[in-house]
N, C-alpha and C positions, 0 to 999 in steps of 0.2 A: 578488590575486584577492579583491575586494570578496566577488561574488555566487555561490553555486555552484548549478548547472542539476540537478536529479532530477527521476523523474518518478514520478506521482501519479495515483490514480485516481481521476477524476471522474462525478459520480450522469450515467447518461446522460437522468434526468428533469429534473433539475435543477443544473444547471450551476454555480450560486454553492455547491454542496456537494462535497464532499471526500469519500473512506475513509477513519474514522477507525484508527490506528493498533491501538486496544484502548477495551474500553468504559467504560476510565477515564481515559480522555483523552477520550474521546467528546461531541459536543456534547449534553445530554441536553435542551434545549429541539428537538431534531432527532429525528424518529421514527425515524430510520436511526442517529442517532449521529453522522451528519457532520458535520462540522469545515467551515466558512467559510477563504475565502484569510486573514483576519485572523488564524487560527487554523492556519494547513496546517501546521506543526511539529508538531502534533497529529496528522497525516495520514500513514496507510503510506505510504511511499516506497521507490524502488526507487535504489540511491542506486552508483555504481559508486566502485568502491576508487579507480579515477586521479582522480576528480574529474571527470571528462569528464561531456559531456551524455548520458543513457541514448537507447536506438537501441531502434529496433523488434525487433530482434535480442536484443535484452536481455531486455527483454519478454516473447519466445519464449523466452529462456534460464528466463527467472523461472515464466512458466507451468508448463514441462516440469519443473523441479525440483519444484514444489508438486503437478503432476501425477504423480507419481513416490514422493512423501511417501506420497501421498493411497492409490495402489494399491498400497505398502507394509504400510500399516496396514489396508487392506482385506483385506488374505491374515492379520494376523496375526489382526484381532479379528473377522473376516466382513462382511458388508456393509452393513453399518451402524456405522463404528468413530466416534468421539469424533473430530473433527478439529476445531481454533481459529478455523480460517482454512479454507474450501474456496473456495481462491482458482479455479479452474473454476467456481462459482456467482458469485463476484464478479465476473468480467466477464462474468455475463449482463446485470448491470445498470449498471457502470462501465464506464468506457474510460480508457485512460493519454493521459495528457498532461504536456509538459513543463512548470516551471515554475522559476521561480529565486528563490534565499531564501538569507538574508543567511550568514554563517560562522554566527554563535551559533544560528541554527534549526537547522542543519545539530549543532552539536553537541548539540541538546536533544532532536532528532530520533535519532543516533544512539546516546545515553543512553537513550532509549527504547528502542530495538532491543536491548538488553543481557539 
């Protein structure tokens, strides 16, 4: 298995741009931070343990956890709590799409996730 398939949020303004992972991976010539395909190992991904290509399903799996994090932490510090990632605001402006990237992005990518 050459190439493996995750999927990745892309700016719905601009297309040649990426989610970056974190804002030190981030492209900082990018007023977002986004990361280029050149660069998408730099990009959050949503990455499934088989290796398989992620499903829309997945996706709704991914949202509802992070939706779930999010109303967690809202009970514990009130309505306004501190969260990294309020992935519900991220896909007002991204949308997933699949993409495929080589074994070593995949490991550099999931070093990053650690």
């Amino acid at each position: 298995m050459d190439k493996v398939t995750v999927m990745v949020m892309r700016n719905k303004t601009n297309a040649e741009r990426y989610l970056a992972a974190n804002a030190d991976v981030g492209d900082w010539e990018d007023e977002n931070l986004d990361v280029t395909f050149d660069n998408i190992q730099n990009g959050y991904m949503i990455i499934r343990k088989d290796k398989l290509a992620p499903t829309a399903e997945d996706f709704e799996e991914h949202k509802k956890w992070h939706a779930e994090l999010k109303r967690v932490l809202t009970e514990k510090w009130g309505p306004d709590p501190f969260i990294s990632l309020d992935f519900c605001a991220v896909c007002e402006h991204y949308e997933p799409v699949n993409v495929e990237i080589t074994q070593e992005q995949l490991q550099y990518a999931q070093e990053l996730m650690e």
